[in-house]
C-alpha positions as CSV (number, residue, x, y, z in Angstrom):
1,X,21.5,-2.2,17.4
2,X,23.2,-0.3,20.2
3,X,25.2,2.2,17.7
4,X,21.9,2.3,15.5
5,X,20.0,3.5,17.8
6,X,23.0,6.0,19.4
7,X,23.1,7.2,15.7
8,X,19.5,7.9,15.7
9,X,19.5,9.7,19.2
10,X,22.0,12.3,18.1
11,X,20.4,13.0,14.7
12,X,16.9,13.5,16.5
13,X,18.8,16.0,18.7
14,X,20.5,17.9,16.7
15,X,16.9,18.2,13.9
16,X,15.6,20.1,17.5
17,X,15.6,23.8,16.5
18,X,13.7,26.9,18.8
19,X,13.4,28.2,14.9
20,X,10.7,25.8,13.1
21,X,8.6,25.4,16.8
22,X,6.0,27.5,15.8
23,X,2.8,26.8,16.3
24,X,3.0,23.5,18.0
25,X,6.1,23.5,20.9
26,X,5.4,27.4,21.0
27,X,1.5,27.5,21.4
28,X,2.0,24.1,24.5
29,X,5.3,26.9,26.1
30,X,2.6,30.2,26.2
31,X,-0.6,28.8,26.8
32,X,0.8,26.7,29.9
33,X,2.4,30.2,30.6
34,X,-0.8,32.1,30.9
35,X,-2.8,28.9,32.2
36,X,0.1,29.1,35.2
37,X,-1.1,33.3,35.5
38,X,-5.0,32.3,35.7
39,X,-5.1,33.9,31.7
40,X,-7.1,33.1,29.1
41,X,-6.1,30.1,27.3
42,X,-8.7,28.8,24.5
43,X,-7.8,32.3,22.5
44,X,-9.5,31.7,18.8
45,X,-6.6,32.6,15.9
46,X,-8.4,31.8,13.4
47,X,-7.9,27.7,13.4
48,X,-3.8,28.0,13.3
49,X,-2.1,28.4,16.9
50,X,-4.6,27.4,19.2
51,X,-4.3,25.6,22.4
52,X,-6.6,22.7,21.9
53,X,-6.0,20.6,24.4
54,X,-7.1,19.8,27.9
55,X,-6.5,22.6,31.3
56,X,-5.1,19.0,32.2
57,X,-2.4,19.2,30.0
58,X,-1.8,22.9,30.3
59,X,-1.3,21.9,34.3
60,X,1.6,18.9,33.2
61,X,3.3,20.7,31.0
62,X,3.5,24.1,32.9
63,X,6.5,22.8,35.1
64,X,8.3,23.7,31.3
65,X,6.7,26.8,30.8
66,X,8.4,27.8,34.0
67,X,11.9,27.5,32.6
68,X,13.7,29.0,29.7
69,X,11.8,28.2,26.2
70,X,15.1,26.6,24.6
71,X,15.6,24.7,27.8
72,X,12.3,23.5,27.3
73,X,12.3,22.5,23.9
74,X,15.1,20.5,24.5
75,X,14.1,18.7,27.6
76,X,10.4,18.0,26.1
77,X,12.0,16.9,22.7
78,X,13.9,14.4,24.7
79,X,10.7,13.3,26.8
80,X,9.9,12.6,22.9
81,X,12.3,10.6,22.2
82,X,12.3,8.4,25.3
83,X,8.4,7.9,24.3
84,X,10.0,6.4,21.2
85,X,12.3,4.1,22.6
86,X,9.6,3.6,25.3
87,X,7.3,2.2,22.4
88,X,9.9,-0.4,21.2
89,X,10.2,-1.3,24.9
90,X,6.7,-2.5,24.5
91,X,6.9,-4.7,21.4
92,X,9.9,-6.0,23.9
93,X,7.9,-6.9,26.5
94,X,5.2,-8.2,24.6
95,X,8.0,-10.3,22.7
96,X,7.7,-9.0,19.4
97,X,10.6,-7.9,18.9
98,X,14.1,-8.4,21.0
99,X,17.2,-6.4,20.4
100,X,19.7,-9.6,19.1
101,X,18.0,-10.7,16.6
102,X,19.4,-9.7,12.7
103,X,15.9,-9.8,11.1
104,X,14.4,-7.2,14.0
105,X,17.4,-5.1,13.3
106,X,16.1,-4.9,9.9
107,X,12.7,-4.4,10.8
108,X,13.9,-1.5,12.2
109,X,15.7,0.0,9.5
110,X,12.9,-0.9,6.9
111,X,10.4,0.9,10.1
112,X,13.0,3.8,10.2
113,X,12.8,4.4,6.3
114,X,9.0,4.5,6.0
115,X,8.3,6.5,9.1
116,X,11.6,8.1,9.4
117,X,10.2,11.7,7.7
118,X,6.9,11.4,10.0
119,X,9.3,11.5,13.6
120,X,11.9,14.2,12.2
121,X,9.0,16.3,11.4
122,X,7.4,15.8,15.2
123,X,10.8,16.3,16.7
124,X,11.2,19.4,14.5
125,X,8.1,21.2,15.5
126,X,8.0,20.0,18.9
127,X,4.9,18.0,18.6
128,X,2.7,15.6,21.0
129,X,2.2,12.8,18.5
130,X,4.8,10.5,19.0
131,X,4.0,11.1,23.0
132,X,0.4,10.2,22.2
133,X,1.4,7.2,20.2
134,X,3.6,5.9,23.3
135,X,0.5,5.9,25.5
136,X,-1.7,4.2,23.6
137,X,0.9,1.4,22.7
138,X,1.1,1.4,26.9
139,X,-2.9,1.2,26.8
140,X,-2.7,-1.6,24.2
141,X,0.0,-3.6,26.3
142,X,-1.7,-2.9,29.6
143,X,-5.4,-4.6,28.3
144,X,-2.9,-7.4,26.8
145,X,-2.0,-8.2,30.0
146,X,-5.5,-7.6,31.4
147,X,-4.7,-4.7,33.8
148,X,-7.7,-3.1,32.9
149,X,-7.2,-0.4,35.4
150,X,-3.9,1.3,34.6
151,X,-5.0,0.5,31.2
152,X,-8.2,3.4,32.0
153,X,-6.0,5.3,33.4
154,X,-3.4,5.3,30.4
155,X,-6.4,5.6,27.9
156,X,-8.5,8.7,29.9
157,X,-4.9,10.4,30.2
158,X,-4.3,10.4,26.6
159,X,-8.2,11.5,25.5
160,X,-7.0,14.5,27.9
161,X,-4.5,15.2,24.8
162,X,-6.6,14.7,21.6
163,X,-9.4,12.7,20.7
164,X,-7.2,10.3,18.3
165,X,-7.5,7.5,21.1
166,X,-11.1,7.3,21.1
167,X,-11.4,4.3,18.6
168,X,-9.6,2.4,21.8
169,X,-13.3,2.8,23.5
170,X,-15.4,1.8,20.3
171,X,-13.3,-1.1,19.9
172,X,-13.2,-1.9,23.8
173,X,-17.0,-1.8,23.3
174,X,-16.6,-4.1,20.3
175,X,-14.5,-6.7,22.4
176,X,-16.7,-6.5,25.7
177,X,-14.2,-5.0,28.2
178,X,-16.8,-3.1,30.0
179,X,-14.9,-2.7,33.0
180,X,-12.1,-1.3,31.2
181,X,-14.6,1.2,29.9
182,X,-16.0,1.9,33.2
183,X,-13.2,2.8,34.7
184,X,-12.3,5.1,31.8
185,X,-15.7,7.2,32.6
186,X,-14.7,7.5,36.3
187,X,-10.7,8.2,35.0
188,X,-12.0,11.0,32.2
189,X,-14.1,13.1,34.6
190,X,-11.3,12.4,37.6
191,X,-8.5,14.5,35.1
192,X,-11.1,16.8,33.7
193,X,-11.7,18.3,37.4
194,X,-7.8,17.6,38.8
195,X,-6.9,20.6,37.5
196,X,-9.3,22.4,39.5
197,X,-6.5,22.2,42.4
198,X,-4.4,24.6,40.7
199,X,-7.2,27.0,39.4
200,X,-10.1,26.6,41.2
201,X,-13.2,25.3,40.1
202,X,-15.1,27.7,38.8
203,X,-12.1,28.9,36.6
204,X,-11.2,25.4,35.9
205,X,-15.2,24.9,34.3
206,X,-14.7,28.2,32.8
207,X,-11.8,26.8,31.0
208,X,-13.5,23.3,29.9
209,X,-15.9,25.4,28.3
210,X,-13.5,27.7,26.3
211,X,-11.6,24.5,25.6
212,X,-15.6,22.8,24.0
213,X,-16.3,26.3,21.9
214,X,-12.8,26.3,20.7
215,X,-12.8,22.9,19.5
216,X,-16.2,23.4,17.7
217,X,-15.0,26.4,15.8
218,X,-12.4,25.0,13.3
219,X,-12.6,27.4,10.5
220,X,-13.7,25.3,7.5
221,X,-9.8,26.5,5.6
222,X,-8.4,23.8,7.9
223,X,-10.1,20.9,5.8
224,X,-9.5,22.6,2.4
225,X,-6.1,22.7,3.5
226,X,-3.7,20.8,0.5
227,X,-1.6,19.6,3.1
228,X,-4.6,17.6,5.2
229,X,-4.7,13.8,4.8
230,X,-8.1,13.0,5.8
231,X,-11.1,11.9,4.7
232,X,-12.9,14.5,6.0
233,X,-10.3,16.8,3.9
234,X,-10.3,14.5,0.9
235,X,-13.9,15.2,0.8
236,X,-13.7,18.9,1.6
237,X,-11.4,19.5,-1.7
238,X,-13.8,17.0,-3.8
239,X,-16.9,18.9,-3.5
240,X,-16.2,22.2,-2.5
241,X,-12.3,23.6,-3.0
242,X,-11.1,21.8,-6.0
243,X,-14.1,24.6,-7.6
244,X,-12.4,27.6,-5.9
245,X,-10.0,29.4,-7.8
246,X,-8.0,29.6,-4.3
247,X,-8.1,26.2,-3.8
248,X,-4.2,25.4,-3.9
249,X,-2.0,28.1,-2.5
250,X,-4.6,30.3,-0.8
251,X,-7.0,27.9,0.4
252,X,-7.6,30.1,3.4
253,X,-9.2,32.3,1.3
254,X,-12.4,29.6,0.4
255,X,-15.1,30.9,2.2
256,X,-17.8,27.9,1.7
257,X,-18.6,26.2,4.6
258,X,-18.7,22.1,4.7
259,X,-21.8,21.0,2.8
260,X,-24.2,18.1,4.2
261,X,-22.9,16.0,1.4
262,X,-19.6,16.2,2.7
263,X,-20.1,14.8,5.9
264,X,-21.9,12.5,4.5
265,X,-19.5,11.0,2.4
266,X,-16.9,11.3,5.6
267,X,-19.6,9.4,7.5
268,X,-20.5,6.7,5.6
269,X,-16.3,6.0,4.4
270,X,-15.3,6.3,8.0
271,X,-17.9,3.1,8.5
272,X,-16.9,1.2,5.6
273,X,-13.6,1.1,6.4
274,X,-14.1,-0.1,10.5
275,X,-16.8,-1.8,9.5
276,X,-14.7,-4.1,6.5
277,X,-11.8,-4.7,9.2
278,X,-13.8,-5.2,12.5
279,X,-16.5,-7.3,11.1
280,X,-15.6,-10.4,12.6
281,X,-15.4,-8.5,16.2
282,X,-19.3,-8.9,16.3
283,X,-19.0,-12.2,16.3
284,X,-15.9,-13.8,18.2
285,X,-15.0,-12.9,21.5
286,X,-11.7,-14.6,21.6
287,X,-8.8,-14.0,19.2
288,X,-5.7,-15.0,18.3
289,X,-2.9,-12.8,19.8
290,X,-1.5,-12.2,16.2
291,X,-4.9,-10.8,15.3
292,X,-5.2,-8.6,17.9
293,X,-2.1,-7.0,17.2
294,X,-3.6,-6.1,13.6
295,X,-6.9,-5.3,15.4
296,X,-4.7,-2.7,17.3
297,X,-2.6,-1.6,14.1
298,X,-6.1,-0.7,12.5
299,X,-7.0,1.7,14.8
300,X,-4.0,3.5,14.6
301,X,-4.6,3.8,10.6
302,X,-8.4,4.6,11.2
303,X,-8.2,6.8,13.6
304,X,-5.4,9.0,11.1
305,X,-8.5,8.7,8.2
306,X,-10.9,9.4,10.2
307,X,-9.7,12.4,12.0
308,X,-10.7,15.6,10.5
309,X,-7.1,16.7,11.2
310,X,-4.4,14.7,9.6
311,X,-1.6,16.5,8.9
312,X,2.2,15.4,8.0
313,X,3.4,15.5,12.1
314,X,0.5,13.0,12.6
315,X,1.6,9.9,10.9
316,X,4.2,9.5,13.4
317,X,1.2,7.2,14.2
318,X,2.0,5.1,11.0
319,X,5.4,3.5,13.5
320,X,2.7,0.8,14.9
321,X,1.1,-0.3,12.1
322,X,4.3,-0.2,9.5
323,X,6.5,-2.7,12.5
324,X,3.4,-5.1,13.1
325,X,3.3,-5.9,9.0
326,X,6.8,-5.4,8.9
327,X,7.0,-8.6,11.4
328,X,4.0,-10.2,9.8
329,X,6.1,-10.1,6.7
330,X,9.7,-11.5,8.7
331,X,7.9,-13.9,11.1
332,X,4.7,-15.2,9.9
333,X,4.2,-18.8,8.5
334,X,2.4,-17.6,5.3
335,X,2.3,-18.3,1.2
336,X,4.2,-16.8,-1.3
337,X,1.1,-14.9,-2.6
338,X,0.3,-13.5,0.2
339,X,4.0,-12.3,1.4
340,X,4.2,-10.9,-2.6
341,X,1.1,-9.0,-1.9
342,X,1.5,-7.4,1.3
343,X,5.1,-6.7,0.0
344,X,3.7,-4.8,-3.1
345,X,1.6,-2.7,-1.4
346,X,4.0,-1.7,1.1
347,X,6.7,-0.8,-1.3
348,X,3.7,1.4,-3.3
349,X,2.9,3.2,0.1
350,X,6.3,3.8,0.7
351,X,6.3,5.4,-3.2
352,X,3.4,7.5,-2.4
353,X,5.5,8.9,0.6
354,X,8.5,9.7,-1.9
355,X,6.2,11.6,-4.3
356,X,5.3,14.1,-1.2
357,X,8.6,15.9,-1.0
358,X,8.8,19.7,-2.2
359,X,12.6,18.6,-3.3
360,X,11.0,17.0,-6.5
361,X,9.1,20.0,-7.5
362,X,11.1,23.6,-8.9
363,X,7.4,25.7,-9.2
364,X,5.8,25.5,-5.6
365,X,2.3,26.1,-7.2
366,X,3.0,22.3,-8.9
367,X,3.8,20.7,-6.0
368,X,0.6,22.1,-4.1
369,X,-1.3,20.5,-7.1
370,X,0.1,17.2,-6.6
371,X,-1.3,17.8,-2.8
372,X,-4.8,17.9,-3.7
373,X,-4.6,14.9,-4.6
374,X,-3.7,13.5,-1.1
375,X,-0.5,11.1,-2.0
376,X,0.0,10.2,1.8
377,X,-3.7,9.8,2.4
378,X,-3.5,6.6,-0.6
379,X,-0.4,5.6,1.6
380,X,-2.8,5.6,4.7
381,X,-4.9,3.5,2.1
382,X,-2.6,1.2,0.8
383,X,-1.4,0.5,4.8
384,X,-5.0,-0.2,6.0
385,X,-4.7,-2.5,2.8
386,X,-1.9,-4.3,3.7
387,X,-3.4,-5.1,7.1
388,X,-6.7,-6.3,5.4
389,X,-4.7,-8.6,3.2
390,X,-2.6,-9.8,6.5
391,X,-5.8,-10.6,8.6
392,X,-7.2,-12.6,5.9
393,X,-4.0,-14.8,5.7
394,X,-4.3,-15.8,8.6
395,X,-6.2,-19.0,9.5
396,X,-9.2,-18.0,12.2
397,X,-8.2,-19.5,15.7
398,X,-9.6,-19.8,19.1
399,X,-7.3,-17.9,21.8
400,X,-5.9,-19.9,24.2
């Protein structure tokens, strides 16, 4: 485990390049820059290379912007990885997983093979995701334990990033913590005004406001986008791109807007699909522990579907839910069907996640028109599947 995990250290070091940065690493280095000079910081560029995040986070990661940019990259990059490792820590702690056993070792290298191309491509471009993902497997192990505090504090941090987190608060509403939720409110507007310290508050509420605008101007080019594994996206080509000549290679050229019945159809999957999983939620206040864990799994999945934004960097979310199936599969007390099942649809997601490589595809153009059709979105799909099929296997117990 020890050399596995030294192996993967240095190959997630030396993937770190100041050359493929660009419009991730790059946008966090110069916006903190000009947050750290009182500039404008929610600049529009046309839905590509925008900072869309909090004045909070410009304000923690500025102590970066101060120093060199390849210094940078390299010290944040490693704040990645440590996130990672800080994410198996968890599964530790919350004894899932310890770091002698043989079938956890494999666990990890079946984890490491289907997510593998998802945490290169964050480490690559100097993403947040795998960051994120840390936090909210901290929130998850914090309302375990019932530290309902530091588990606010956690969850309003990481809604100061993106908005990914907030199917923690529907399903906190779902499972009655109300005083987990409370003390969310009181954490969210706490880090929405901290950075008036810095700035000042009137600059501070000038900047929540640029931040709002910003974030409700995505040019409607981002959904028709090939490369965008949503269901908003999914929908977007359905109805409107896939009838544009420029819908494969110059999708930014499509200058319909989203119809009704595109949201629509966005609306009413993104409730199916809670709705189907968290039924039983409604109805049982107590859980099994094994349950909860796919509970929490779910919401990572959902919350990839339902985001309007799902591009490749963003299934570096898919770590939580591939090792809790991966040790429902190892671990669990189940039938034959049932393992053969959630086996088969495993092994087709990871398929679906071949089949999206450029390497297979000489013409450029051909590979764009396998895109359309959203391969990793079905492996999103076939995951949320997998889950289903797992929760059902299991025989309905009353927590302890």
């Amino acid at each position: 485990m020890i050399l596995f995990v030294l192996i993967l250290t240095v190959s997630l070091i030396l993937s770190i390049s100041p050359k493929r940065t660009r419009g991730d690493f790059d946008v966090y280095y110069t916006s903190s820059q000009h947050y750290l000079a009182k500039a404008p910081v929610y600049v529009p560029h046309d839905g590509i290379e925008e900072f869309k995040y909090s004045p909070l986070f410009a304000l923690v990661f500025s102590p970066l912007a101060m120093l060199k940019k390849t210094a940078a990259l390299y010290i944040w990059n490693i704040l990645n990885i440590l996130s990672l490792y800080l994410i198996f820590y968890l599964f530790y702690k919350l004894k899932q997983m310890s770091f002698s056993s043989p079938r956890d070792f494999l666990i990890i290298v079946c984890l490491l093979a289907l997510t593998g191309r998802f945490i290169f491509n964050n480490i690559t471009l100097g993403q947040i995701n795998i960051l994120l993902c840390s936090l909210m497997v901290l929130t998850m192990y914090l309302e375990i334990n019932k530290k309902y505090f530091w588990a606010a504090v956690v969850l309003a941090f990481s809604l100061m990033i993106k908005f990914f987190p907030l199917l923690f608060v529907v399903y906190f509403v779902l499972t009655r913590r109300f005083k987990l939720l409370g003390f969310t409110v009181l954490m969210v507007l706490f880090f929405l005004l901290l950075p008036s310290v810095y700035s000042g508050f009137d600059l501070n509420l000038r900047y929540l406001n640029d931040w709002l605008i910003l974030l409700k101007s995505s040019p409607a080019h981002l959904f028709y986008s090939a490369k965008n594994n949503s269901f908003l996206s999914f929908y977007s080509w359905f109805f409107i791109a896939r009838h544009d000549p420029h819908y494969v290679l110059d999708y930014y050229l499509i200058k319909t807007r989203l119809t009704p019945e595109v949201y629509y159809f966005w609306g009413a999957s993104c409730f199916v699909f809670f709705s189907a999983f968290f039924y039983d939620t409604f109805f049982t206040k107590y859980k099994e522990i094994k349950t909860v864990y796919l509970d929490y799994s779910c919401l990572f999945v959902c919350g990839l579907l339902f985001n309007p934004l799902a591009y490749l960097n963003a299934l570096a979310f898919m770590v939580v839910p591939y090792f809790f199936i991966l040790r429902y599969l190892f671990y669990s007390e189940i039938s034959k069907k049932s393992i053969l099942v959630i086996t088969c649809l495993v092994f087709a997601s990871l398929i679906f996640n071949i089949i999206d490589h450029q390497i297979f595809f000489k013409d450029v153009s051909r590979y764009y028109v396998l895109l359309q059709y959203k391969p990793l979105m079905w492996m999103i799909i076939l995951v949320y599947l997998s889950l289903c099929a797992a929760k059902c296997s299991l025989k309905p117990k009353q927590a302890v």
